[in-house]
DOVOMAR-89130 format. One record per residue (C-alpha): x, z negated, y negated; residue in one letter; residue number from 0. Coordinates in steps of 0.5 Angstrom, whole numbers, always signed. Each point is the difference from the previous one (the first is absolute). Layout:
% residues N
PT/X/Z/Y/code/pos
PT/X/Z/Y/a/NUM
...
//
This chain:
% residues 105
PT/X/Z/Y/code/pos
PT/+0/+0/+0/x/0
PT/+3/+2/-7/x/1
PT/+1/-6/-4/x/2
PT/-3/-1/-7/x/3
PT/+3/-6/-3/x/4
PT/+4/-6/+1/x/5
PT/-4/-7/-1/x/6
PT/+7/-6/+0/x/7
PT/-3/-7/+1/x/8
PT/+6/-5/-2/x/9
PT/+6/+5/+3/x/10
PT/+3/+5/-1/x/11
PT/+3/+6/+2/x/12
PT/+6/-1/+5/x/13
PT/+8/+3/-3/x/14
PT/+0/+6/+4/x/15
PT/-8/+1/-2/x/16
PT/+1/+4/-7/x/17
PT/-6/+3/-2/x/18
PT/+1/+1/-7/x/19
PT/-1/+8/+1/x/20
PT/-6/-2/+4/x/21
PT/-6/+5/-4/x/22
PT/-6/-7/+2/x/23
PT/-1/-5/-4/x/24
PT/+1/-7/+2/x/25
PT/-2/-8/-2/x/26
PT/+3/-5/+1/x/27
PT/-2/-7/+0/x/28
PT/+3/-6/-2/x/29
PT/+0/-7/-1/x/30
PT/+2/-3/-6/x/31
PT/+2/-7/+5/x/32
PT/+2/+3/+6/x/33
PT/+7/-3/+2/x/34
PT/+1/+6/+6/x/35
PT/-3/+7/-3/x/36
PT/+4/-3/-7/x/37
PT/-2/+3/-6/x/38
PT/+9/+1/+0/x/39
PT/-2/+4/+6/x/40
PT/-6/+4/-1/x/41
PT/+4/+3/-7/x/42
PT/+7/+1/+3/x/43
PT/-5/+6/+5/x/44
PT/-2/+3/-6/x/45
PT/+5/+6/+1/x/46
PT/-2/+1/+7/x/47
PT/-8/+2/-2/x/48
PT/-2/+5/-4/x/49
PT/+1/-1/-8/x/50
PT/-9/+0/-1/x/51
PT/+0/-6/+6/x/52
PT/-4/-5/-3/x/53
PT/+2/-7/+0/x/54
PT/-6/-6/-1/x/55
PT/+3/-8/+1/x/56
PT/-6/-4/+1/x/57
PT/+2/-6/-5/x/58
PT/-1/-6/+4/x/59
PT/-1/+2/+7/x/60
PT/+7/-2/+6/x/61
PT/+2/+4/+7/x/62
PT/-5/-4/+4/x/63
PT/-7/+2/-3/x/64
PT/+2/+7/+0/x/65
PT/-4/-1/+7/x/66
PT/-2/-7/+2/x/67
PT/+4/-3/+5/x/68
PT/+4/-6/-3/x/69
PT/+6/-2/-4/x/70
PT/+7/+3/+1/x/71
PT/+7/-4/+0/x/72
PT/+2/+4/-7/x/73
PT/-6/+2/-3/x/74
PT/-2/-3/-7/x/75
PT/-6/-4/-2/x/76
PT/-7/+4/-1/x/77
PT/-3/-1/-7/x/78
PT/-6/+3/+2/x/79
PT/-5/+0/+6/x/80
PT/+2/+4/+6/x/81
PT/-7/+3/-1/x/82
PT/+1/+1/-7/x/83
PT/+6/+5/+1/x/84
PT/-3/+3/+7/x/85
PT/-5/+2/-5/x/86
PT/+5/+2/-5/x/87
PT/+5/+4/+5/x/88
PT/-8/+4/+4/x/89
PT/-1/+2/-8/x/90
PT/+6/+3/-1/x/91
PT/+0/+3/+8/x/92
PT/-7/+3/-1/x/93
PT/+2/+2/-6/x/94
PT/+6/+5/+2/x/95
PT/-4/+2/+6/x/96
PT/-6/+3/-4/x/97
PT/+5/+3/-5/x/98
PT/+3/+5/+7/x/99
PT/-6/+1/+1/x/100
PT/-2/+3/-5/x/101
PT/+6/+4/-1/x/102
PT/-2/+3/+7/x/103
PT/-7/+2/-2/x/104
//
C-alpha cells in the first residue's frame, strides 16, 4: 500500500532513516515534559524529516499518557491529565489525517 504521511507520536526517526527529501507531509508530536522523547531530541530530527514537517509540543503532557500505561524511570511529571493531553494528541491526529485525506479527493 502507498504511504500518504507519516504521524510521530513522541519518536522520531531512527539516524539511518533520512527522510528529509521525502514528498509526505509528517506531524510529530511532542510532550513538553516528556523526559524520554525530549524536546532536545525531537529537535535534533529536525533534519531528517521534511523541512514542511509540522511540529506540535502538548504543554504539560509527559511520556507516559501518551498511552495509559503508568510512570516510566526517567519520564517527567505531567501537569495535566492523562485525558487532557490523550485528547490533545486524538485532536491534532484526527486533524492531520483529515487533511491527507482531503488531498486524495
Amino acid at each position: 500500500p502507498e504511504v500518504s504521511g507519516l504521524l510521530l507520536l513522541a519518536s522520531w526517526p531512527g539516524k539511518s532513516a533520512d527522510l528529509s527529501a521525502w514528498g509526505h507531509p509528517v506531524l510529530s508530536i511532542s510532550a513538553s515534559n516528556d523526559g524520554l522523547a525530549s524536546q532536545a531530541k525531537i529537535a535534533a530530527s529536525r533534519p531528517l524529516l521534511p523541512a514542511q514537517s509540522r511540529f506540535v509540543e502538548i504543554a504539560g503532557g509527559n511520556h507516559a499518557q501518551f498511552g495509559d500505561y503508568g510512570s516510566q524511570e526517567g519520564d517527567g511529571a505531567a501537569s495535566l491529565s492523562g485525558s487532557a493531553q490523550r485528547r490533545a494528541v486524538t485532536e491534532e491526529a484526527i486533524a492531520f489525517l483529515d487533511s491527507i485525506l482531503a488531498g486524495k479527493r
